[in-house]
N, C-alpha and C positions, 0 to 999 in steps of 0.2 A: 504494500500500500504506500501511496505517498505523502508526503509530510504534509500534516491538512496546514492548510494558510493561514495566518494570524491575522484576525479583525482587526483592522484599527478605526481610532474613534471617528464620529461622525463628520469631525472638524480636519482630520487626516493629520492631525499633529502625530509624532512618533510618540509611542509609551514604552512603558519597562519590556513589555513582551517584545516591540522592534527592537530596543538595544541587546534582548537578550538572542533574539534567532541572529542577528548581525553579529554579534560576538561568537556565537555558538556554544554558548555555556547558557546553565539553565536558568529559570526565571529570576527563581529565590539565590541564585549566585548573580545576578544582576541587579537584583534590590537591593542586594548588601552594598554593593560598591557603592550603587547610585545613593545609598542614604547614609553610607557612609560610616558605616559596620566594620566592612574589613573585607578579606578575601585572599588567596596568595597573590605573589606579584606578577604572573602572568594573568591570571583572572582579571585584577586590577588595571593592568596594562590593554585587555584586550576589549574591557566594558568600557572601560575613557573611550576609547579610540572607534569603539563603536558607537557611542552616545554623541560624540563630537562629528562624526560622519553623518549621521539620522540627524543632527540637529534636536536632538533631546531637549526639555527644558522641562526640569523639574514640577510636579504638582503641590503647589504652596497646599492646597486644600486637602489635597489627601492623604500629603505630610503629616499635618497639624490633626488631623483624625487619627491616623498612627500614632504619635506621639502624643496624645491629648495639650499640645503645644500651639499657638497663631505666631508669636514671635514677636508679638504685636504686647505696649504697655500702654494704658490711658493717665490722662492726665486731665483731671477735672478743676476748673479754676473760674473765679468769678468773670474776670473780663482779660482777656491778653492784650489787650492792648495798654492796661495799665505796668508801667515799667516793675514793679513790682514782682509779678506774677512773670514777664520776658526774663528777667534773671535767672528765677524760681528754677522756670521751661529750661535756659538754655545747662543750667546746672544740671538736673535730669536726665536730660537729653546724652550729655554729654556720658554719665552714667550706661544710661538704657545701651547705648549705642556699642559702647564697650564692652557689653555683654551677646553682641548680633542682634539686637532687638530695635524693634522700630517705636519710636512715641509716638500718638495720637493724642491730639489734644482738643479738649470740647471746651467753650465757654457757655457757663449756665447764667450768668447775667443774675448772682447771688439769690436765685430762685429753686424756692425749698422743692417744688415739682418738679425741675428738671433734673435735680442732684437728685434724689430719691430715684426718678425714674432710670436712671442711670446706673445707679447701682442695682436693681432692680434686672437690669438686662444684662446685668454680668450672670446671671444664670442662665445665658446662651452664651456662656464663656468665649466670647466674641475677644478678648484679650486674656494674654494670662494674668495679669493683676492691674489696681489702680491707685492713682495716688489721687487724693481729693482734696481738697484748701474750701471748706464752705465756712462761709461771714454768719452763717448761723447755723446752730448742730441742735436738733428737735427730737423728738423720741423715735420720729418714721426715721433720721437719719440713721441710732443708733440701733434698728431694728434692721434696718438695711445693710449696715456693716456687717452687722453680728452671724446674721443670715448668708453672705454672700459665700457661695459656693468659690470663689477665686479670691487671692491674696488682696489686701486691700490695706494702705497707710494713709493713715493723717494727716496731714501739714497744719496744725493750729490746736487750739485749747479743748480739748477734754475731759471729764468727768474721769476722779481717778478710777473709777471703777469699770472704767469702758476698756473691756477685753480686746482694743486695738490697737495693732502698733501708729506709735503716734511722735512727731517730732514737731516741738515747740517754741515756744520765743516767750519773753516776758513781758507785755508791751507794758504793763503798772510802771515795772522797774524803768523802761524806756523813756517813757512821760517824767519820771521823779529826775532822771540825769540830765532833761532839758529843763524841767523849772530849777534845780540846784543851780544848772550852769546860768542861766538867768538874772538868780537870787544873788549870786555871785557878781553880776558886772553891776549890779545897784538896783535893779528892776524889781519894782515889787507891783507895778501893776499889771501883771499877767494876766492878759485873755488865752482862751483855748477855743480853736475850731476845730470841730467833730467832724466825723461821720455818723450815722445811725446807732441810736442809742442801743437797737434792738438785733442787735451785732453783738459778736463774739468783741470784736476788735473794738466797738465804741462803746461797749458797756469795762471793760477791762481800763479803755484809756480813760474814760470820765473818771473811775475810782483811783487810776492812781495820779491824773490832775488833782484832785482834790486832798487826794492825802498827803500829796509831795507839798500842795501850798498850806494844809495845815501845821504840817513837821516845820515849817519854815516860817509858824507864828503868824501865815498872813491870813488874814479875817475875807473871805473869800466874796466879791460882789459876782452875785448872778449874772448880773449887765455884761458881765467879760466873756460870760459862756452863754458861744452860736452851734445849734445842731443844725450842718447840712445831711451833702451826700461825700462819698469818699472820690468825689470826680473835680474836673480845674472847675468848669465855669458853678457849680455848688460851692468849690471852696472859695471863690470869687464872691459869689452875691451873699453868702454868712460872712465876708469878711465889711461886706459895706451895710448889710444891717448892724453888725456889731458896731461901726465907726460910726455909723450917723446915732445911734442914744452914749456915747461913752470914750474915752478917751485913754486905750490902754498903751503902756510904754512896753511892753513884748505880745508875743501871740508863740503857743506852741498850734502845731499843727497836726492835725493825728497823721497824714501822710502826706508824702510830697506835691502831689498833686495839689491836694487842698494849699500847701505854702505857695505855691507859685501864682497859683491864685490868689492868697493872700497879697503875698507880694504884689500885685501887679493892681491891687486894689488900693494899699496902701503910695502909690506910685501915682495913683490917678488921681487921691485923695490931696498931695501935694506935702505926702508924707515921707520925710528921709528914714531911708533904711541903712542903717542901722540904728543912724545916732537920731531919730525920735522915736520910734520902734523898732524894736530886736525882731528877729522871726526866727523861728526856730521848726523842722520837719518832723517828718518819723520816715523812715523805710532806707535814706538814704542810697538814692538810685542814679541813675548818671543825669537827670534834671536837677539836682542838687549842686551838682561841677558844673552843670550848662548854662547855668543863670547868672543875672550879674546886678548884685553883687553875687556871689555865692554864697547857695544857702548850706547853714548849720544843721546838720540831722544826723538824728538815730536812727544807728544801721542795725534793722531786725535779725542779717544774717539771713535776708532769700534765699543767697546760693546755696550756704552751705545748711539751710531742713533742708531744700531741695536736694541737694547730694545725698546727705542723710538719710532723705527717705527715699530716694531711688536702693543704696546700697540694702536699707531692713526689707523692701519689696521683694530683691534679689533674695536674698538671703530666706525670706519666708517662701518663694518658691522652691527654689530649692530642699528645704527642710519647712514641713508646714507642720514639724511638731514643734517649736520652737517657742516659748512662753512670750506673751505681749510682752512688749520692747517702749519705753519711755525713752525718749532724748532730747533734750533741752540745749538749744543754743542763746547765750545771753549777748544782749543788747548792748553796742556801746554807739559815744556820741561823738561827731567830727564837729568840732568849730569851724567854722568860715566867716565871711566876711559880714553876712547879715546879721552876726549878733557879737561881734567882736567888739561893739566901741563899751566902756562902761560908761555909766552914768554914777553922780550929774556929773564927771567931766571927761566925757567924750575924747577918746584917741583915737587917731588915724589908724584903721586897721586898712595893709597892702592888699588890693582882692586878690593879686598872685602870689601874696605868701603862704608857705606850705602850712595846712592845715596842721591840726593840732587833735589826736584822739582820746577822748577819756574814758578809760574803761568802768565797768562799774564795781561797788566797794561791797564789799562782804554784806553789808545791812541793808542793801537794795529789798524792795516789797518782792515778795512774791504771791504769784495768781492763784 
């Protein structure tokens, strides 16, 4: 009888059965090679050469069915285009990447339904795990985590009891090193412009706004604190409802964005920055160095949870017995030029001299 013919698919791409009747070694000795198992060296030598004759190209899909693997990591975050979150990405990335794995990235626009729904769809393990950064963490979130059939890390504040690996920041602490550094050039009438109070991040920064200017003896006017959004033109118009009832000599800023806004409020207002108003950030991102003068801010340390929580992702794939994993990177603050001068007697700070970093001290609050 003679060798019945091998079907090939509908589309006439070559499959494993071409590379293996072209080689002439058997099927399962030509999967091995092609997936990269092993084989002797002539086997090996004879499926390359055969797979590279047929034009082979691998099935990513029924790979990843073999292997219960996509190759594939998501990455859930409120908006990418805030610089914040591009850091976050490219520290990640840079992880995932070193691993052969490709990032995917979704912006949920800090909304509880699409982060939920999301994790939710990891149970058509469409990625092998996810990292998620949500502004708010609700009982469907940690019911979602808890439940997800594929690895899943946190980037932000958790409940200690939450069974997830989770990597942190201090933002209390972060807020207390800009009102010190403040209290320190002679400022004591500090405003503070928010994001959403009903935020992980703007419920964290108002308490340690508040606790850093009481530790500092200052009797606190409401007038100074504007709740926007955590975007420029929110930071912008909280920063000129604040100036039109009140008259503050600093502003901390819950993130960069919101200071540039600031800034460019106090600017329009006919306000010098520094020396009538200090400005001070949070996130410390390259809008921080881009500005002029240049603004002072605390650096949460984006890249490095993002690092962090790409490497415990890794690591719980690999080993998914592995007990929940805590990591905490603390906050420190760069001087610049917007809050360099003291008061009341005003010195020239250079906007191109090298900044100055203060780490934080043993007694810093924690969240």
């Amino acid at each position: 009888m003679g060798r019945k013919r091998l079907q090939e698919p509908a589309d006439g791409r070559p499959t494993v059965h071409t590379v293996a009747a072209r080689a002439g070694v058997s099927i399962a000795s030509a999967s091995r090679v092609l997936n990269g198992v092993g084989g002797s060296p002539e086997t090996i030598r004879k499926v390359r050469e055969a797979a590279a004759e047929v034009g082979y190209v691998p099935n990513a899909i029924a790979r990843s069915l073999q292997s219960q693997r996509t190759g594939l990591i998501a990455l859930a975050v409120e908006d990418i285009g805030n610089p914040v979150y591009v850091e976050m990405m490219r520290a990640i990335e840079a992880v995932v990447a070193s691993s052969g794995r490709q990032l995917l990235v979704h912006a949920t626009g800090g909304r509880i339904d699409n982060e939920t729904a999301l994790l939710r769809r990891l149970a058509n393990r469409y990625v092998d795990g996810m990292i998620v950064s949500p502004i708010r963490v609700t009982d469907d979130h940690l019911t979602a985590l808890v439940d997800s059939p594929v690895p899943v890390v946190v980037v932000g504040q958790l409940g200690a009891d939450a069974a997830v690996d989770n990597v942190r920041t201090d933002s209390r602490q972060g807020v207390a090193l800009a009102v010190d550094h403040l209290v320190a050039t002679g400022r004591r009438r500090i405003g503070f412009v928010n994001g959403p109070l009903d935020t992980v991040p703007g419920a964290a920064r108002d308490a340690g706004f508040r606790a850093a200017v009481a530790r500092h003896g200052i009797a606190l006017d409401e007038e100074l604190v504007e709740v926007g959004d955590f975007q420029y033109a929110a930071g912008r118009s909280a920063t000129e409802r604040l100036l039109a009832r009140t008259d503050p000599d600093a502003l901390v800023c819950a993130n960069d964005l919101i200071a540039v806004g600031a800034l460019h409020a106090l600017l329009a207002a006919g306000r010098r920055v520094p020396q009538d108003v200090a400005v001070v950030g949070m996130d410390d991102t390259e809008l921080a160095r881009m500005m002029f003068p240049q603004l002072s801010s605390v650096s949460l340390g984006s890249a490095e949870r993002g690092r962090r929580a790409a490497e415990l992702l890794l690591q719980r794939i690999a080993d998914a017995t592995l007990p929940p994993r805590r990591e905490q990177v603390p906050p420190s603050l760069t001087v610049r030029a917007s809050s360099a001068a003291t008061l009341p007697a005003p010195r020239s700070a250079a906007p191109d001299s090298p900044p100055t970093t203060t780490h934080p001290s043993s007694e810093g609050v924690t969240a």
